[in-house]
C-alpha positions in Angstrom: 0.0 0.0 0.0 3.0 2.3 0.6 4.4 2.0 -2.7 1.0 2.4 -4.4 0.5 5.5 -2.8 4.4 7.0 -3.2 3.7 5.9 -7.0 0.3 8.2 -6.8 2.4 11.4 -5.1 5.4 10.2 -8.3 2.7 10.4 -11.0 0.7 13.7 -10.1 4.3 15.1 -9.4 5.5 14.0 -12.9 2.5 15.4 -14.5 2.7 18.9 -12.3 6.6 18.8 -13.9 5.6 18.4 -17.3 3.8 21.5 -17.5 6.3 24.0 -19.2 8.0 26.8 -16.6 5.9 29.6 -15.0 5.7 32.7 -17.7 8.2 35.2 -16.9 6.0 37.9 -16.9 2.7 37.9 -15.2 3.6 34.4 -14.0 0.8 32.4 -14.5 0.6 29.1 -14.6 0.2 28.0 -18.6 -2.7 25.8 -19.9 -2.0 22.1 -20.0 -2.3 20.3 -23.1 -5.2 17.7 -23.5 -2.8 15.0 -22.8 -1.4 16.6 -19.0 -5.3 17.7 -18.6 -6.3 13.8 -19.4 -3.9 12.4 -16.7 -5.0 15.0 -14.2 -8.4 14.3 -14.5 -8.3 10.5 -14.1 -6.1 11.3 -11.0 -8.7 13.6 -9.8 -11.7 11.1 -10.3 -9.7 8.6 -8.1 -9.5 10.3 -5.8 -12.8 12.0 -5.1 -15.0 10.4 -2.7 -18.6 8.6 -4.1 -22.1 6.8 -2.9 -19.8 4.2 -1.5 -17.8 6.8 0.7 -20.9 8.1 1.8 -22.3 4.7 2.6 -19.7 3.6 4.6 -19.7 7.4 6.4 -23.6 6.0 7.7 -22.3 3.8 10.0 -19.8 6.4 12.4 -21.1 6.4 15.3 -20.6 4.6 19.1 -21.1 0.6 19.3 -21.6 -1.8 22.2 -20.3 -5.1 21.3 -21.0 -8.8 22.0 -18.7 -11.0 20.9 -17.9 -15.0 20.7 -15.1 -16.9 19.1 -14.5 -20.2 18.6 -11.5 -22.9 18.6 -12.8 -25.7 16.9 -15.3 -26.8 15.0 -18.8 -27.5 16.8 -17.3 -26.1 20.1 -18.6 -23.8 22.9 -18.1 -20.6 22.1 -16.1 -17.8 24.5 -18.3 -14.8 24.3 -16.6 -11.0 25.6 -17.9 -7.8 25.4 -16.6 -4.5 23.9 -17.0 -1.3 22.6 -16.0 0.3 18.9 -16.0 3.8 17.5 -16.1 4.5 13.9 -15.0 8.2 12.3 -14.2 9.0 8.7 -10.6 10.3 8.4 -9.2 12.0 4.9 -11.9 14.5 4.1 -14.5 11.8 3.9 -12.4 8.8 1.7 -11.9 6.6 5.2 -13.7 4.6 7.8 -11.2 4.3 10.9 -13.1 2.0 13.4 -11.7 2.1 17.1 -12.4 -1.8 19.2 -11.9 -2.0 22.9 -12.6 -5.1 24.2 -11.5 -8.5 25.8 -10.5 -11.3 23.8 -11.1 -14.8 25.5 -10.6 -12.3 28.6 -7.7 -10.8 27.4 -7.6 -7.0 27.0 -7.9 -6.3 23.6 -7.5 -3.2 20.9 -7.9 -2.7 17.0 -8.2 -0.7 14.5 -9.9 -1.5 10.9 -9.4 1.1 7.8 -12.1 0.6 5.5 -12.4 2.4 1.9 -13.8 2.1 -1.6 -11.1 2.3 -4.1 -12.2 3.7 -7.3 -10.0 2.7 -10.1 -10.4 -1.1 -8.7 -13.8 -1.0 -7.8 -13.3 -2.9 -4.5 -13.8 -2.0 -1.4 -10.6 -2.8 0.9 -9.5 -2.9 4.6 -6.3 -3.3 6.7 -6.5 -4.3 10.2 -4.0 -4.3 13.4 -4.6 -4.8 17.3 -2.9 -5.4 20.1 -2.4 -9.3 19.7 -0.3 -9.4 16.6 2.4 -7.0 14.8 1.3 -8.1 11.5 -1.7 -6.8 9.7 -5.1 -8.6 8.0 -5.8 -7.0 4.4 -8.8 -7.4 2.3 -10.6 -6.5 -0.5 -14.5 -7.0 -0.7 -17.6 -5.9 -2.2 -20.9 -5.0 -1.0 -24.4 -4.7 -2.4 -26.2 -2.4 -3.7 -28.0 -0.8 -0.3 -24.5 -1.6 2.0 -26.7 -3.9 3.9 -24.5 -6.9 3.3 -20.6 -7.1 2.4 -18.5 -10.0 1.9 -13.9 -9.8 1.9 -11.6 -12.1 1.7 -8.7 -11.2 3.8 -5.4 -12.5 4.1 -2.7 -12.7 7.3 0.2 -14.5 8.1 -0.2 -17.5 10.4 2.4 -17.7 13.4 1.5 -21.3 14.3 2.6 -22.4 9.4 4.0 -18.9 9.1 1.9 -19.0 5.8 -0.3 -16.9 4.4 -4.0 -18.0 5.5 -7.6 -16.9 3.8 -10.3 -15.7 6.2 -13.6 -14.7 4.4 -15.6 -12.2 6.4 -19.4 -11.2 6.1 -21.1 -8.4 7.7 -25.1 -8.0 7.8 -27.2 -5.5 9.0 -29.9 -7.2 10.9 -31.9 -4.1 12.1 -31.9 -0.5 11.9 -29.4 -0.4 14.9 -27.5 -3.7 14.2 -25.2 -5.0 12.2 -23.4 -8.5 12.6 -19.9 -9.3 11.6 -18.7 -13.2 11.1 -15.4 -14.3 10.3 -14.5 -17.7 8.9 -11.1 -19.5 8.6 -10.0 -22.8 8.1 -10.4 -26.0 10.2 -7.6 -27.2 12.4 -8.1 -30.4 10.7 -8.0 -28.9 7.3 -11.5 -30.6 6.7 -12.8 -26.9 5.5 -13.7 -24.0 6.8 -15.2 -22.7 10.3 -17.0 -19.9 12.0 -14.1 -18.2 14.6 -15.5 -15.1 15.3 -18.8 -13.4 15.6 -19.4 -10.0 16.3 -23.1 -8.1 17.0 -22.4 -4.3 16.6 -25.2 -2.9 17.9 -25.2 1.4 18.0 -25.7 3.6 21.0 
């Protein structure tokens, strides 16, 4: 993601450097040719917030949280409680969500980013907290109405060190409520499993 965006800040920087010196005289800044006016303008449409900016800005707000996870397959869940805040950062382009909870009765943080990329069409997220130092990244979509999204995510296992898949779904189940599941792969490798639910449910 770092070298995506440096390569953004290169490109509008190249452009901005192609356009020929300021005029000596009254110093104004002379019209770009259709090409440098082209390459602007795709930049510019990238990067401008849409509907699906302004449907993710519908859900800041304050959350209570009820949580369960799961260790194998068909087993009794642990359930925690918790609390999450949820902002837009970047003038609108950024959902920054805030969890404070326990995890199996651990103190836990995180932190999601969640945006809508438009030259990809995808909606994406990076996660951290306070039981790793690596990150979860994903890419999803969402329907029409933002009442239901699905992502695939990927992080790195510390029990294979490999790469491992999680698929993620998140429903709204009532005008206040939204639930979040997260599925991963058996311990047994015989498929996938539910490890994580989470009922979001706004103050």
């Amino acid at each position: 993601m770092f070298r995506k965006s440096a390569g953004f800040v290169l490109t509008v920087a190249a452009v901005l450097l192609a356009v020929p010196a300021l005029g000596q005289d009254g110093g104004e800044m002379p019209e770009m040719t259709p090409e440098q006016k082209e390459m602007m303008d795709k930049y510019v449409k990238a990067g401008t917030p849409g509907p699906q900016h302004e449907a993710l800005a519908k859900s800041v707000g304050s959350y209570e949280l009820k949580v369960k996870s799961w260790h194998e397959p068909g087993g009794p869940p642990v359930e925690d409680t918790g609390f999450a805040n949820r902002t837009m950062k970047l003038d609108g382009r950024v959902l920054v969500e805030e969890v404070t909870s326990t995890m199996t009765g651990t103190p836990f943080t995180g932190q999601l980013m969640m945006g809508f990329d438009n030259v990809t069409g995808q909606y994406w997220g990076v996660w951290v907290d306070s039981m790793s130092t690596g990150m979860m990244v994903s890419e999803g979509t969402c329907d029409d109405t933002h009442e239901s999204c699905t992502f695939t995510g990927t992080y790195n296992d510390p029990l294979t060190g490999q790469p491992t898949k999680t698929r993620m779904v998140s429903r709204r189940t009532g005008p206040t409520t939204e639930t979040f599941e997260m599925y991963g792969p058996a311990p047994d490798g015989s498929g996938e499993m539910k490890m994580m639910e989470m009922v979001y449910t706004k103050k």
